[in-house]
Structure formats: structure tokens, C-alpha cells
PASEBA-1860 file (N, C-alpha, C; in nm, 3 decimals):
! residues 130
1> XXXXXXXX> 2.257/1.008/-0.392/2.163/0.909/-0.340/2.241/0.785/-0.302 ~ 2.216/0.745/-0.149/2.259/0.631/-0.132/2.194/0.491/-0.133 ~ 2.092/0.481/-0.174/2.029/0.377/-0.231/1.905/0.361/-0.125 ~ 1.897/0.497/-0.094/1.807/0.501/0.032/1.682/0.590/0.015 ~ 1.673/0.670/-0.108/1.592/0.699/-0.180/1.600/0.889/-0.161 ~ 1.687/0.884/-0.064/1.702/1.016/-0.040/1.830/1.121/-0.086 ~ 1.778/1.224/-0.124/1.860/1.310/-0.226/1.907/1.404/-0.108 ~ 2.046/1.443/-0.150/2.056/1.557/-0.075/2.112/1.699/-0.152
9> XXXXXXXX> 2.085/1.786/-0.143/2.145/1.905/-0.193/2.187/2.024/-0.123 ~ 2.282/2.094/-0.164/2.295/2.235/-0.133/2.265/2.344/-0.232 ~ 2.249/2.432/-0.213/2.214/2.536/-0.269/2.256/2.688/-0.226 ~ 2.310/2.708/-0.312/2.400/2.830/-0.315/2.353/2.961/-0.348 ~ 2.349/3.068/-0.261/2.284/3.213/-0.366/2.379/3.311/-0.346 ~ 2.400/3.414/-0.452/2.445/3.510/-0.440/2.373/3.627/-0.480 ~ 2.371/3.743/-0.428/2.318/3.862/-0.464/2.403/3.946/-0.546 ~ 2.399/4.092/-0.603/2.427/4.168/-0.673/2.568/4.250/-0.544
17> XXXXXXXX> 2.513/4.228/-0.490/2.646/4.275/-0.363/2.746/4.136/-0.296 ~ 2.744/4.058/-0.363/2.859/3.957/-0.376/2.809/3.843/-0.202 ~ 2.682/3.890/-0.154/2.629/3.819/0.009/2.592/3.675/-0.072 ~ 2.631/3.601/-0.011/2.604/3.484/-0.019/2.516/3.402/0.098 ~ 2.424/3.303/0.046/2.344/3.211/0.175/2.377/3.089/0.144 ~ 2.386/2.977/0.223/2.394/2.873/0.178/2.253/2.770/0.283 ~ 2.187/2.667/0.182/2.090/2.596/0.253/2.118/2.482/0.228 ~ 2.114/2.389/0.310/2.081/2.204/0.293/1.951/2.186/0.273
25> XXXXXXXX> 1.933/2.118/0.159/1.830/2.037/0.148/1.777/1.894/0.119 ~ 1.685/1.837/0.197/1.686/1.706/0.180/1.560/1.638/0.119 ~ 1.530/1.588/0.044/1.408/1.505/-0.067/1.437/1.409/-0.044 ~ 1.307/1.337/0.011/1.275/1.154/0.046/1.176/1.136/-0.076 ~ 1.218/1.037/-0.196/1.091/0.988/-0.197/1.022/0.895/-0.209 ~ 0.935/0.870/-0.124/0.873/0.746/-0.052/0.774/0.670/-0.216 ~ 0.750/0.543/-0.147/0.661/0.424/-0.259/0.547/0.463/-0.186 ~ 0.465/0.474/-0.336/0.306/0.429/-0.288/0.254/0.300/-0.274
33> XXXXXXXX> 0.151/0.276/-0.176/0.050/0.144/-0.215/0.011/0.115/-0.398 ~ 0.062/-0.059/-0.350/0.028/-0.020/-0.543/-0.117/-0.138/-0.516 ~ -0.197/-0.138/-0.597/-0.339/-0.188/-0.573/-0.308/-0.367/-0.548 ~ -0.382/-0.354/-0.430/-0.414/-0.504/-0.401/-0.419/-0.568/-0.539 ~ -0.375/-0.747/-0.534/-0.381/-0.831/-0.571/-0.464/-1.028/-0.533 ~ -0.506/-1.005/-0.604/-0.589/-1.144/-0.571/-0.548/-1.236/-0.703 ~ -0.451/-1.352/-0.606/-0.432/-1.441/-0.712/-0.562/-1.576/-0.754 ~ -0.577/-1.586/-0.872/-0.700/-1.665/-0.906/-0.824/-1.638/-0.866
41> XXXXXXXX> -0.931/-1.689/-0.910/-1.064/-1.671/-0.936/-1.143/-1.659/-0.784 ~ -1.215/-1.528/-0.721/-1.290/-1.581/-0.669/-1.400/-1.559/-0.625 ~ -1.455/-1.641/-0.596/-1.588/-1.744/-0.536/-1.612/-1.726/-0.399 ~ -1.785/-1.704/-0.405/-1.861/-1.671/-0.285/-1.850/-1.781/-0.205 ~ -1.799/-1.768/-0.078/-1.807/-1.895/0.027/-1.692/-1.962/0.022 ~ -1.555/-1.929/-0.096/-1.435/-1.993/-0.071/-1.330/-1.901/-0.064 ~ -1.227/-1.954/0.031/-1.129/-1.838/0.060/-1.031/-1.829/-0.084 ~ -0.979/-1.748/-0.034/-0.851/-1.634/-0.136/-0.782/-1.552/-0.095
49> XXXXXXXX> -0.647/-1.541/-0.116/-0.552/-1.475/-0.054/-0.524/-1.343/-0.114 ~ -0.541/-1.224/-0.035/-0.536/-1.105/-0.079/-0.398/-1.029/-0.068 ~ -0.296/-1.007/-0.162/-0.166/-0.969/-0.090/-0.172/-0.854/-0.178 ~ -0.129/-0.756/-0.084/-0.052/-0.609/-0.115/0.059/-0.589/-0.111 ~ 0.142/-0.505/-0.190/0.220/-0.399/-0.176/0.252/-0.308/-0.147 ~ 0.328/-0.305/-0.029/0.337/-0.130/-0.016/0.510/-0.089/0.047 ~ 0.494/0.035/0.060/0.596/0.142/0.066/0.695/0.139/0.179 ~ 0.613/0.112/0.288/0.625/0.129/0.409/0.603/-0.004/0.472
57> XXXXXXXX> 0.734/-0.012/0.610/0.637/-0.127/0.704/0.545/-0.073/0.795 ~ 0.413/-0.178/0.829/0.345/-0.113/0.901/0.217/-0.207/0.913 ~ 0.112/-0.207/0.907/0.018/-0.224/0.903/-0.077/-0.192/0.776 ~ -0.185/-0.303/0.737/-0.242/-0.321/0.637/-0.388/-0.337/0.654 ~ -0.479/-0.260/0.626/-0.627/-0.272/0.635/-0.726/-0.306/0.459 ~ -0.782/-0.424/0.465/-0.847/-0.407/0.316/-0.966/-0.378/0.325 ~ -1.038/-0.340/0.229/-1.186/-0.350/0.236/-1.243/-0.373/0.100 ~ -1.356/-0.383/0.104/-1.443/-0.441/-0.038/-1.572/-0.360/0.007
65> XXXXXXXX> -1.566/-0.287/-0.130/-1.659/-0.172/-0.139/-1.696/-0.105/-0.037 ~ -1.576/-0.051/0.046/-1.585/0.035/0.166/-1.587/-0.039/0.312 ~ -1.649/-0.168/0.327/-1.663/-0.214/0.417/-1.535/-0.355/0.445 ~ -1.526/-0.352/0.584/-1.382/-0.442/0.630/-1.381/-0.553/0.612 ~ -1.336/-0.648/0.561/-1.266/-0.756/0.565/-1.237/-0.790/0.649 ~ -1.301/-0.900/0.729/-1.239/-1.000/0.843/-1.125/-1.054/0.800 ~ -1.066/-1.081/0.881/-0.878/-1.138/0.867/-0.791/-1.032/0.797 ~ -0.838/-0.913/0.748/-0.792/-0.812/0.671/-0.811/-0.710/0.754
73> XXXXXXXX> -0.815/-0.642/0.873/-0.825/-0.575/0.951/-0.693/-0.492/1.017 ~ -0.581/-0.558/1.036/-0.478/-0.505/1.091/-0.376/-0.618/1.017 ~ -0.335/-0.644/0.903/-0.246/-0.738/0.877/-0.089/-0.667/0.856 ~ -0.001/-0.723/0.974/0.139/-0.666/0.963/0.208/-0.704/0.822 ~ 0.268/-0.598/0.796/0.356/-0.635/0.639/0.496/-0.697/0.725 ~ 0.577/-0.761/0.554/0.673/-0.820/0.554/0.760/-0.836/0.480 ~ 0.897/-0.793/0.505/1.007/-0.796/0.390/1.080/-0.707/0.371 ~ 1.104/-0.615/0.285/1.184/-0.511/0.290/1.166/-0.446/0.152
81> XXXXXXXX> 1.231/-0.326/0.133/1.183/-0.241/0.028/1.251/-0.303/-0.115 ~ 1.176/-0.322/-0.213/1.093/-0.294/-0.260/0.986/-0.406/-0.252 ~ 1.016/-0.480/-0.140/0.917/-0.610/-0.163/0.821/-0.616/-0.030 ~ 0.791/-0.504/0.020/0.749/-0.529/0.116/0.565/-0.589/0.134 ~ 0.517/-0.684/0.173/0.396/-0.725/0.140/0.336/-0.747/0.270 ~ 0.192/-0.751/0.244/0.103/-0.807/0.342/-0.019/-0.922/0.293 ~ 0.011/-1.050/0.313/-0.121/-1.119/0.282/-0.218/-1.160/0.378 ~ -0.352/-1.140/0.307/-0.464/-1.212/0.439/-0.565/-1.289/0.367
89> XXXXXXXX> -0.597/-1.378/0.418/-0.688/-1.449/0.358/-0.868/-1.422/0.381 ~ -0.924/-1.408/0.209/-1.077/-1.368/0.255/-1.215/-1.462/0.175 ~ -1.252/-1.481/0.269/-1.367/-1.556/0.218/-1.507/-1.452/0.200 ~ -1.521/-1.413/0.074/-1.624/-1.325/0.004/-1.771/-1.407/0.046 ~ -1.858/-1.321/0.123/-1.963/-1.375/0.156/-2.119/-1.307/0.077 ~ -2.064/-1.261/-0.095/-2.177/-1.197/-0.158/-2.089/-1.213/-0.303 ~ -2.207/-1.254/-0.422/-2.090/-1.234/-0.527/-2.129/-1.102/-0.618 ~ -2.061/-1.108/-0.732/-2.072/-0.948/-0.816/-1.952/-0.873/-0.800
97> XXXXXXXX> -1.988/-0.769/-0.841/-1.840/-0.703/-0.910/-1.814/-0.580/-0.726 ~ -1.699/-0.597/-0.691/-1.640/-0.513/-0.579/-1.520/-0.422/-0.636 ~ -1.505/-0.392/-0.545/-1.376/-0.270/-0.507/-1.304/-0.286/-0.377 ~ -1.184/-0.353/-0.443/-1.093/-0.393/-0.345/-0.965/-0.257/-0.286 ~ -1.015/-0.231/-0.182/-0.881/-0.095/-0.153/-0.771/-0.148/0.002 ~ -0.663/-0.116/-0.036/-0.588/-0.110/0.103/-0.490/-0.037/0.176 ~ -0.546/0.009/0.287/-0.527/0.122/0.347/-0.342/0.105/0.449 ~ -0.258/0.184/0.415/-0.125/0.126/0.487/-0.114/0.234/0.590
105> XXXXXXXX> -0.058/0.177/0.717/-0.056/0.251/0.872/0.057/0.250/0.870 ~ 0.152/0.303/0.829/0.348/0.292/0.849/0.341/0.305/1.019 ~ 0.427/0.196/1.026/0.532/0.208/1.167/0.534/0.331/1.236 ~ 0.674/0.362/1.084/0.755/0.499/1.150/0.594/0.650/1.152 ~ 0.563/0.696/1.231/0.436/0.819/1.250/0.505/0.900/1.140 ~ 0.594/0.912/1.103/0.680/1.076/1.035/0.626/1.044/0.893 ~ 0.589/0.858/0.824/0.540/0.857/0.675/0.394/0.854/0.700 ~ 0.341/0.892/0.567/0.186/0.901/0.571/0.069/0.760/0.565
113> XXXXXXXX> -0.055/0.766/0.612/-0.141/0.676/0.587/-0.172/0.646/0.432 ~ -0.152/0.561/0.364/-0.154/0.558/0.214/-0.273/0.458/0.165 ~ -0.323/0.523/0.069/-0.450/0.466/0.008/-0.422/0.427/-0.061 ~ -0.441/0.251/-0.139/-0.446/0.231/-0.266/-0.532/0.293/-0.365 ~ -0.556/0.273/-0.495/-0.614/0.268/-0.616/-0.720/0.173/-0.601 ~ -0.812/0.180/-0.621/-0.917/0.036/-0.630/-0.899/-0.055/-0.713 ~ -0.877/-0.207/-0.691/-0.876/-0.280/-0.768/-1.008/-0.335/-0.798 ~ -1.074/-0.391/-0.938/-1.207/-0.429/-0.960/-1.233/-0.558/-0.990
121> XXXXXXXX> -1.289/-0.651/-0.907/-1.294/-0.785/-0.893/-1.465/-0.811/-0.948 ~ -1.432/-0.957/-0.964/-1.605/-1.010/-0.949/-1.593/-1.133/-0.917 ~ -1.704/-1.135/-0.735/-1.679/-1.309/-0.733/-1.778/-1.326/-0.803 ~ -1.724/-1.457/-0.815/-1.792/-1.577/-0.908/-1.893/-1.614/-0.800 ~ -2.049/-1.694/-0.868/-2.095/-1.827/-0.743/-2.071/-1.945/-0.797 ~ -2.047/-1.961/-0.684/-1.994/-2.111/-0.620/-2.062/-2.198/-0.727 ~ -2.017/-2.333/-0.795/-2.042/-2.396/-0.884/-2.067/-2.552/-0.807 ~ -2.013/-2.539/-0.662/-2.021/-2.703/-0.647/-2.080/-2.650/-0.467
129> XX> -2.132/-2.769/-0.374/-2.231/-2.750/-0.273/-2.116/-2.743/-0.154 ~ -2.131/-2.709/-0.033/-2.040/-2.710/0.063/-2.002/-2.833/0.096
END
């Protein structure tokens, strides 16, 4: 492994009649989405920054309890492996307990579309007037 996550091997067979095959083989293995993060408390009608993690560069979709997130729709990631992130900012327009998921679109077509884990939030309401 060259620090690239990919293994390589050969593999050797022999039979009872001394024939030999030889194969290359190659194992990638890729990072999953690890579940959205929301730093600090939040509150119906005030924004909050939603940042993910993931595997791949690419594109970042969130949603709350299935349905999209404005400003969270196509957010490009940034950085490099193992830090690669995407933040977007969301202003929760209902409070109670959600399910935060985010969906990653890699760049490269050859890695897969990756689903987070649900993360389980609850906004708060708002304590002071607009």
C-alpha cells in the first residue's frame, strides 16, 4: 500500500501436474459518508451550519426527513482525504425531532453515490421575536 488506500496482490496457483497461473489483483478501499454534523443548538427560523464528511470529492446533497434543504442541494466538497468536507448553511423552518441524511455524488463516475447514516436532531423554538 502506497498510502493510497490501494492493495495490490498476486496470486499464484499450482496444480497436481506442476501448471501454474498467475493473476494481479487490485483492492481499493474507499471511505464512507460519515453522518452529518451540526455544530450547536438549533432553532426554528435561525440559521446553522451543516458540515459533512465524506470519502470522495464531489458533490453533497442534505435532507431533513427526506425532504431537501435549500442551500444544501448541490454543495461542492473541499480538501483532501481524510478531511474532505462540505458545509451549507440551513435555516430549519419547523421545529421537533428530524433526520438529517447526506447524499455524496463523487466526481470521479467509477466511485459510488454514498448515503449517510441518519443523524437525529431536534430544533428547538425560537425563544426571542425576529
Amino acid at each position: 500500500m502506497g498510502g493510497d488506500n490501494t492493495y495490490n496482490l498476486t496470486l499464484n496457483a499450482v496444480d497436481s501436474f506442476n501448471n501454474s497461473r498467475t493473476q494481479n489483483i487490485s483492492i481499493q478501499v474507499l471511505d464512507v459518508n460519515e453522518n452529518p454534523t451540526i455544530s450547536g443548538v438549533a432553532y426554528k427560523g435561525l440559521i446553522i451550519n451543516i458540515t459533512v464528511t465524506v470519502g470522495a470529492i464531489g458533490k453533497v446533497k442534505v435532507t431533513a426527513n427526506g425532504k431537501k434543504i435549500p442551500n444544501c442541494l448541490s454543495v461542492a466538497t473541499s480538501g483532501s482525504l481524510p478531511n474532505i468536507t462540505a458545509t451549507c448553511p440551513w435555516k430549519p423552518s419547523f421545529q421537533g425531532r428530524l433526520s438529517i441524511v447526506a447524499i455524496t455524488t463523487p466526481t470521479n463516475g467509477a466511485l459510488p453515490v454514498e448515503t449517510s447514516s441518519p443523524t437525529f436532531i431536534t430544533v428547538q423554538k425560537r425563544t426571542n421575536n425576529r
